[in-house]
C-alpha positions as CSV (number, residue, x, y, z in Angstrom):
1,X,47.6,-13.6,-22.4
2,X,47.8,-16.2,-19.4
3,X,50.7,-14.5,-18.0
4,X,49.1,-11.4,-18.7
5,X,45.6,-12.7,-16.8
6,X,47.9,-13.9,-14.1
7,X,49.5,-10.3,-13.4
8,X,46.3,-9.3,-13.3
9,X,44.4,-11.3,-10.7
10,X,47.5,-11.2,-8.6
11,X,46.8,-7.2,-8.3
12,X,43.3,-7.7,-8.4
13,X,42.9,-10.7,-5.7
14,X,46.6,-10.7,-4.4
15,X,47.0,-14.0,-4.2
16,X,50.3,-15.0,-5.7
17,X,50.2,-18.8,-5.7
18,X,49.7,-20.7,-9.1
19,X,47.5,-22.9,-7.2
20,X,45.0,-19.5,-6.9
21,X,45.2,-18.6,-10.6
22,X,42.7,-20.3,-11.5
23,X,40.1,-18.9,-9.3
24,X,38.2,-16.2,-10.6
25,X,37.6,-12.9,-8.8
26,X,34.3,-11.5,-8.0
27,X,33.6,-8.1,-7.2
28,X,30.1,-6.6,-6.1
29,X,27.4,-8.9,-4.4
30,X,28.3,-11.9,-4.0
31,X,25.2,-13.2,-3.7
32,X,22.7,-11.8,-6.0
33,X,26.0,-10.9,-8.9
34,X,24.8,-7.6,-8.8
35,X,21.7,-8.5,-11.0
36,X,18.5,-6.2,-10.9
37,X,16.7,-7.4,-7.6
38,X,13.5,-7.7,-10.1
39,X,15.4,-10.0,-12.6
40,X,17.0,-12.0,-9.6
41,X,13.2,-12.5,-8.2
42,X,12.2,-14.0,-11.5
43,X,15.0,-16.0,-12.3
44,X,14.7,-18.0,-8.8
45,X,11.1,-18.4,-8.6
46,X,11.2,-19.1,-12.4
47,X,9.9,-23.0,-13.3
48,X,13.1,-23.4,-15.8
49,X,15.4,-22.7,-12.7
50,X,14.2,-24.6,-10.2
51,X,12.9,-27.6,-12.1
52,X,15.1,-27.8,-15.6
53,X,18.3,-26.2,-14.9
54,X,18.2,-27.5,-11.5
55,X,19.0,-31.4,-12.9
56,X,22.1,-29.5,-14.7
57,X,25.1,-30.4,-12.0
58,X,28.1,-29.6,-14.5
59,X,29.7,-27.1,-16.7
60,X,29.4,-29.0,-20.0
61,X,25.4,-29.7,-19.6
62,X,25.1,-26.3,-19.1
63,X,27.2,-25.2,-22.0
64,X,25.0,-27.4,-24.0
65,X,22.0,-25.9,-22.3
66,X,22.9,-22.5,-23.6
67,X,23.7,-23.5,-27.3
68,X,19.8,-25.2,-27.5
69,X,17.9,-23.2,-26.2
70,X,19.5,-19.6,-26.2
71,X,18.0,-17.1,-28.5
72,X,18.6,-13.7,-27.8
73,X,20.2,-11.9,-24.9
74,X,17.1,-9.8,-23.6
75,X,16.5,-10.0,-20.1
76,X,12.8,-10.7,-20.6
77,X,10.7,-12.6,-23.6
78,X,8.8,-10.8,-25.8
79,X,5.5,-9.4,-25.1
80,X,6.0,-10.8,-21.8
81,X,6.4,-6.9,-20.1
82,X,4.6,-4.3,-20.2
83,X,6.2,-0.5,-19.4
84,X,3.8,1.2,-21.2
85,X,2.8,4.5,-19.4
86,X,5.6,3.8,-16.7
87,X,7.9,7.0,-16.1
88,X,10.8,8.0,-14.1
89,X,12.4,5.2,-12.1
90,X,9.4,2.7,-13.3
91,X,10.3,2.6,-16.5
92,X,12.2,1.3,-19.8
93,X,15.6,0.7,-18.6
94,X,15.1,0.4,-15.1
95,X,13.8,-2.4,-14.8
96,X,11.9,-2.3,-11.4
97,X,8.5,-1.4,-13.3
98,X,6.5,-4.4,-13.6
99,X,7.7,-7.8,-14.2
100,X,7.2,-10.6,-17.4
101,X,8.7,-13.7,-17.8
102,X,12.0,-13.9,-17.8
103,X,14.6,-15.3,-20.5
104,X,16.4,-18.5,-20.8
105,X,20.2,-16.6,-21.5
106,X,19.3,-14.9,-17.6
107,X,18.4,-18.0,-16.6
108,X,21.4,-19.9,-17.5
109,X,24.0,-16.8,-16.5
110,X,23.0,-16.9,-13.2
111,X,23.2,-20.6,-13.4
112,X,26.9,-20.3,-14.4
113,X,27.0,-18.1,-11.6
114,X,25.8,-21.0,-9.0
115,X,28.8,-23.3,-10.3
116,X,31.4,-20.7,-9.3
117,X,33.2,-21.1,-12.8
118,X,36.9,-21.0,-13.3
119,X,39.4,-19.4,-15.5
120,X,39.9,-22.3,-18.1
121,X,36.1,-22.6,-18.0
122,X,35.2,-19.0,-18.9
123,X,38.1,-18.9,-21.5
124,X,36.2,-22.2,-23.1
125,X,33.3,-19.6,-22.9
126,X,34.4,-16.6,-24.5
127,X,36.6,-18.8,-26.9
128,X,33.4,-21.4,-27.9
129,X,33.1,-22.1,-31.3
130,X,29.5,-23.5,-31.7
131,X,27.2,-20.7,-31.1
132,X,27.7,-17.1,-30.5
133,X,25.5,-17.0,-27.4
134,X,27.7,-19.1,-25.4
135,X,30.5,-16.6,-26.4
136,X,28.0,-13.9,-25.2
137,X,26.9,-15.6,-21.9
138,X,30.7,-15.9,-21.3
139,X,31.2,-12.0,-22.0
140,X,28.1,-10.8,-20.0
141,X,29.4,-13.3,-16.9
142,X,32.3,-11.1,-17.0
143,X,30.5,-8.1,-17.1
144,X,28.5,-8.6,-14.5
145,X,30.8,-10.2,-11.7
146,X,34.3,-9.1,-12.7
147,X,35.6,-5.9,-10.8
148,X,35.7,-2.9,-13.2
149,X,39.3,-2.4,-13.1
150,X,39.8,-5.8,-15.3
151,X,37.2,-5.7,-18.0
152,X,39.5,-4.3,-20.7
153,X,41.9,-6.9,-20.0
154,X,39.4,-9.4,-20.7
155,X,37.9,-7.3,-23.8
156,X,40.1,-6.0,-25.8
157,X,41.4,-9.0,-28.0
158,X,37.4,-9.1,-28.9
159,X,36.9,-5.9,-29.9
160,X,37.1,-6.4,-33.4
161,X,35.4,-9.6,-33.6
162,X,33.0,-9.7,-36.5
163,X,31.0,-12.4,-35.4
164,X,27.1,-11.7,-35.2
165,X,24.7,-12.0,-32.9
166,X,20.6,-11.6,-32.8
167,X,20.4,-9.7,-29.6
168,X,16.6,-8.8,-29.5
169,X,13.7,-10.8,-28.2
170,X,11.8,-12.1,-31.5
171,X,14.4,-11.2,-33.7
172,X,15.7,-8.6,-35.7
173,X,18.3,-6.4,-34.1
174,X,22.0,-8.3,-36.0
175,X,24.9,-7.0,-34.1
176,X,28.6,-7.5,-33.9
177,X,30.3,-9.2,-31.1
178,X,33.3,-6.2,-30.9
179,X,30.1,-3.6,-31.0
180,X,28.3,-5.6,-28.3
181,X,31.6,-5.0,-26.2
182,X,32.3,-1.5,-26.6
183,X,29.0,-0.8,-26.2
184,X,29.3,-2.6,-22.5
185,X,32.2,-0.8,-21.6
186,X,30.9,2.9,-22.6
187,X,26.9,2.1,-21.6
188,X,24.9,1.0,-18.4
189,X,21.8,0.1,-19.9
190,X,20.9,-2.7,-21.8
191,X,17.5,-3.2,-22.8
192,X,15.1,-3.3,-19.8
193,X,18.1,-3.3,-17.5
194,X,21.3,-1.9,-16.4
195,X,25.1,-3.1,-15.9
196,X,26.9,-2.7,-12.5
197,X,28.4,1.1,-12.8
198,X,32.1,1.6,-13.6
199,X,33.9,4.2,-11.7
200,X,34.8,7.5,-13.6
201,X,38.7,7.0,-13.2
202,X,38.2,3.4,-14.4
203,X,35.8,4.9,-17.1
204,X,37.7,7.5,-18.5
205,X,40.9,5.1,-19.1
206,X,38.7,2.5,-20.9
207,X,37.2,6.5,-23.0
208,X,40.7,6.5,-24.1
209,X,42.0,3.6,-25.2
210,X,38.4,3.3,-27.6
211,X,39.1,6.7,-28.9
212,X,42.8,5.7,-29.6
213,X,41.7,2.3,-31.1
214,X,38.4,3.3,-32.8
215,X,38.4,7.1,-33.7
216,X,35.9,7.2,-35.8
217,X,33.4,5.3,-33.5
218,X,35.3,8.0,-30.9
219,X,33.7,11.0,-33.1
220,X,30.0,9.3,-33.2
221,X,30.2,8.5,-29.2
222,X,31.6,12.3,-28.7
223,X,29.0,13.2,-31.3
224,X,26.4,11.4,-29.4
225,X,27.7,13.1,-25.7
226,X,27.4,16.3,-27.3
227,X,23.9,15.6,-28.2
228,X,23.1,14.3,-25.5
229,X,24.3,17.1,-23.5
230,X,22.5,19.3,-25.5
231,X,19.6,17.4,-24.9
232,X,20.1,17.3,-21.2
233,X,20.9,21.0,-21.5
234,X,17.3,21.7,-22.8
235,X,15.6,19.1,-20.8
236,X,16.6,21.0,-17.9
237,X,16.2,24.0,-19.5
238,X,12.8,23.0,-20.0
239,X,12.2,21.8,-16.4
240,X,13.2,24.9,-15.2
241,X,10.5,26.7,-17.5
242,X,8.3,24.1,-16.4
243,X,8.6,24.6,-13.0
244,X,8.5,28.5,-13.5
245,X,5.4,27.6,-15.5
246,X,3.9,25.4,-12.5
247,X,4.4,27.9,-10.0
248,X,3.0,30.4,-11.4
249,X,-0.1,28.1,-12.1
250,X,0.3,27.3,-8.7
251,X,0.7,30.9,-7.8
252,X,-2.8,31.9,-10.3
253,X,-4.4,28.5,-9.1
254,X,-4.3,29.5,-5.4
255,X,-5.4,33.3,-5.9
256,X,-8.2,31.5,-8.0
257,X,-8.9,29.1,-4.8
258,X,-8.5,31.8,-2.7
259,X,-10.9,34.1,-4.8
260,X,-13.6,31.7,-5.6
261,X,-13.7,30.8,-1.5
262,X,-14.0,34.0,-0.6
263,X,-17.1,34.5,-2.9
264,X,-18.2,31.0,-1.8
265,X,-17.9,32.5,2.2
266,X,-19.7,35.6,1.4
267,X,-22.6,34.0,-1.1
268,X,-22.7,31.6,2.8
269,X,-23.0,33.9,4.8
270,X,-25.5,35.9,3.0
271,X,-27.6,33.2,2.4
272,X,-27.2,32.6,5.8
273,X,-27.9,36.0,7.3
274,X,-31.1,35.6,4.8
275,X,-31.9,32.4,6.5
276,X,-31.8,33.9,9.9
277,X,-33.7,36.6,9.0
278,X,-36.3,34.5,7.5
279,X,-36.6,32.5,10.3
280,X,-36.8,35.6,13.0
281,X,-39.8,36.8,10.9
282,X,-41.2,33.2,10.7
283,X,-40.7,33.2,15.0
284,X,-42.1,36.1,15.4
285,X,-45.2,35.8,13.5
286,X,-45.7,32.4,14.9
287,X,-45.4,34.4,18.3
288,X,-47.8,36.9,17.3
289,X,-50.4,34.3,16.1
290,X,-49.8,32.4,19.3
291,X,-50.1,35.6,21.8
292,X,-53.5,36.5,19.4
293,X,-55.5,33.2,19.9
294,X,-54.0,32.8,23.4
295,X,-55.8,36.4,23.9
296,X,-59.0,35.0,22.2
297,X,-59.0,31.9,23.8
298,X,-58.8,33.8,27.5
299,X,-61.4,36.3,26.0
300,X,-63.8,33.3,25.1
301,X,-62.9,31.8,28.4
302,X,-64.0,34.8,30.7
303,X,-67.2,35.6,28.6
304,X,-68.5,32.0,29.1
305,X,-67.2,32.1,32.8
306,X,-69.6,35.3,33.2
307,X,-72.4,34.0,31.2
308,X,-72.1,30.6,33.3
309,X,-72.3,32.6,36.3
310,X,-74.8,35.0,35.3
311,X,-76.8,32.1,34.7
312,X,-76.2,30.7,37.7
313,X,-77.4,33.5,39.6
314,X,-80.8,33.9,37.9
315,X,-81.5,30.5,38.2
316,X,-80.8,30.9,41.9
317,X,-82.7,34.0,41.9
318,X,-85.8,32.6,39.9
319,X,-85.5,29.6,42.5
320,X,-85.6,31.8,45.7
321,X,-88.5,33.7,43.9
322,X,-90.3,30.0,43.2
323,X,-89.6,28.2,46.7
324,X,-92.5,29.5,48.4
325,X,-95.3,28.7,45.8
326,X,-92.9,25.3,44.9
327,X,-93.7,24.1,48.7
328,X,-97.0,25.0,49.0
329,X,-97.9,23.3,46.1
330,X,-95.7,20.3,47.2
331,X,-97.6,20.2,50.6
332,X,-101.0,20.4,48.4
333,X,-99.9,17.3,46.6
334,X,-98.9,16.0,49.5
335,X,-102.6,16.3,50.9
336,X,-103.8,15.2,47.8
337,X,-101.9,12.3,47.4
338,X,-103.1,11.0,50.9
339,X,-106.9,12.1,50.3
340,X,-106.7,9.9,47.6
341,X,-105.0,7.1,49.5
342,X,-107.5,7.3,52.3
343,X,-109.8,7.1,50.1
344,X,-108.5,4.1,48.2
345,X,-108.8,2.4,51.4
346,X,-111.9,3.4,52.6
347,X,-112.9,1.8,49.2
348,X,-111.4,-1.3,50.1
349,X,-112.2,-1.6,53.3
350,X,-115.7,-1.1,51.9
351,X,-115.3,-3.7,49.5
352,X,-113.9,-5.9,52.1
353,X,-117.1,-5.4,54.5
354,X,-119.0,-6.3,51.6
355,X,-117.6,-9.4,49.9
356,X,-117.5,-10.5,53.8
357,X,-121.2,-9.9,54.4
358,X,-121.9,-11.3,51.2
359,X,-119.9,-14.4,51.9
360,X,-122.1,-14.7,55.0
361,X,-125.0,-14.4,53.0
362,X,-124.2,-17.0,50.5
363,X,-123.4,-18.9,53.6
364,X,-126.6,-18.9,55.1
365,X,-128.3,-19.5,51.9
366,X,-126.4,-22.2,51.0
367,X,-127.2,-23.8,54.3
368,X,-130.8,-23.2,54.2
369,X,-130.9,-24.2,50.3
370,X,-129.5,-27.4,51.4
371,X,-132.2,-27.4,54.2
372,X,-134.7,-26.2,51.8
373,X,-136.7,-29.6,49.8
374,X,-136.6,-26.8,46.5
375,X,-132.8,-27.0,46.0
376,X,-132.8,-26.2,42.3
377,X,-134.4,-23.4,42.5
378,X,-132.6,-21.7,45.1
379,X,-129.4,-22.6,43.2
380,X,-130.5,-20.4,40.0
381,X,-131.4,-17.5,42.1
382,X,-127.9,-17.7,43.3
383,X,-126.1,-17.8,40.3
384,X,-128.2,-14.7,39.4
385,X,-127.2,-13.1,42.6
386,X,-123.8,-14.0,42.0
387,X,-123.6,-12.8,38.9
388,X,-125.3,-9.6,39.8
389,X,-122.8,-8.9,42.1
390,X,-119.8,-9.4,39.9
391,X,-120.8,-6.7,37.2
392,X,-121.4,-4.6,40.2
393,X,-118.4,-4.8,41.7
394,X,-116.6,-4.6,38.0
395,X,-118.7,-1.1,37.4
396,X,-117.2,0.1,40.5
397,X,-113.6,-0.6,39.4
């Protein structure tokens, strides 16, 4: 089998030194080894890479790594993703739908992948004898980073292998290590993920030496094609009457639309010729009202402007007619007003003569009283003068 593996890696690699034989060849990225770019972003932003697996600096801490904490072979844990109502391209098998947590056997493969493993370390893989999923790591390394061409060198002394091996997350799902191969070499998809695609030529050779060797699994997986082709057959047989079906709700959809907006225009419009005609109506009786009381208003206007003047005239008439009789009665007053002022004063220059000649009186009187030996007695007949005098003067008032 060495010299065998040695043929093979010098074709593959063509390197023929003995020193180079036990370098392994990688084919595909060499940088992410052709892992899903949404596994890859989990596994290296994952806690158990950077912090756990990141201590691990050898081969053997790594092996015993695998064989304590490996449990299945799922690409995610359980429960951890949720595809649920993801179709097409986002979903199941894809694996660029949304992401979980990612599982411990990724984890560790793409750790094998950092320390660049050799031949006698993968054989001590594929060839371990203390757990099956170190034997299964070892396989899927392989599968993902070895070119095509050389995979059914490295997997057909395995084929048969009846060892078993709880592939599913949580348990449950017992298969056989030779199934788990064939079923590697004849199918992309595993689980929520896929394999790196084998090329047709490549792919029909390894067809035919599993039909040759397995004929009866042959049968199923022809069996299975044929259904499958069927299926695919009436899947697009379907799509087609789908798409028939679409267009020509498409087709009825649009009339519809098209229908139902040209009711909607015309229902517009004539509500809207209805508007304008219920708003020229509105205008035009608003004008008429306006051009009515305008016409009252002017009418009102010109009646009181002609009674005003009417009246104005009269009065000047009645005044023209008065003026005469107005001034001759206003002279009248005028005479009678000063007839009665000449005779106010007339009155008071009368009253002025008198209290003056009476003063002169009392004047005398007083100075022949005070001559006079009977002083008392001219005194009383003063005060009776005097007081004779005032209710005269008061009766005149």
């Amino acid at each position: 089998m060495d010299h065998q593996y040695q043929n093979n890696d010098e074709e593959v690699c063509n390197k023929p030194s003995s020193k180079a034989s036990n370098v392994l060849p990688l084919w595909g990225n060499e940088r992410t080894m052709n892992l899903n770019q949404l596994i890859l972003t989990n596994i290296q932003s994952s806690h158990y890479f950077k912090v756990n697996l990141y201590e691990l600096k050898t081969y053997h801490e790594v092996v015993d790594e695998i064989y304590y904490k490996v449990a299945h072979l799922e690409p995610w844990e359980k429960g951890s993703r949720r595809t649920s109502g993801q179709t097409g391209m986002c979903g199941g098998v894809r694996g660029v739908g949304a992401g979980g947590i990612v599982s411990t056997a990724y984890c560790l493969l793409y750790k094998l992948f950092t320390l660049k493993l050799t031949r006698k370390q993968l054989n001590g893989l594929i060839t371990h004898c203390d757990s099956p999923y170190i034997r299964a790591l070892g396989f899927m390394y392989i599968r993902y980073v070895f070119p095509p061409a050389s995979l059914l060198d490295w997997y057909e002394p395995y084929l048969d292998d009846e060892e078993e091996v709880d592939v599913k997350a949580g348990g449950g799902q017992m298969m056989k290590m030779g199934m788990i191969l064939r079923q590697w070499l004849v199918k992309l998809e595993w689980f929520s993920t896929l394999f790196p695609r084998i090329p047709v030529p490549i792919q029909q050779k390894i067809q035919k030496v599993l039909e040759e060797r397995f004929p009866m699994q042959a049968v199923q997986v022809a069996n299975q094609r044929d259904r499958e082709s069927r299926e695919g057959f009436d899947r697009e047989k379907n799509f087609k009457q789908n798409q028939r079906d679409n267009k020509d709700n498409r087709r009825d959809k649009i009339r519809e639309d098209r229908f139902e907006k040209n009711e909607d225009n015309e229902r517009k419009n004539r509500y809207d010729r209805e508007d304008n005609d219920r708003k020229d109506r509105y205008d035009r009786e608003e004008n008429d009202r306006k051009d009515r009381n305008d016409r009252e208003e002017n009418e009102r206007k010109d009646r009181y402007d002609r009674d005003d003047s009417d009246r104005k005239e009269r009065y000047r008439d009645e005044r023209i007619d008065a003026l005469p009789y107005e001034r001759k009665d206003r002279y009248k007053d005028d005479y009678d007003r000063k007839d009665r002022f000449r005779d106010d004063y007339d009155r008071k220059d009368r009253y002025s003569r008198d209290d003056r000649d009476r003063q002169r009186e009392e004047e005398k009187n007083r100075r022949h009283r005070d001559r006079s030996p009977h002083k008392e007695r001219h005194r009383d007949r003063q005060s009776s003068k005097d007081r004779e005098h005032r209710r005269k003067k008061h009766h005149h008032k």
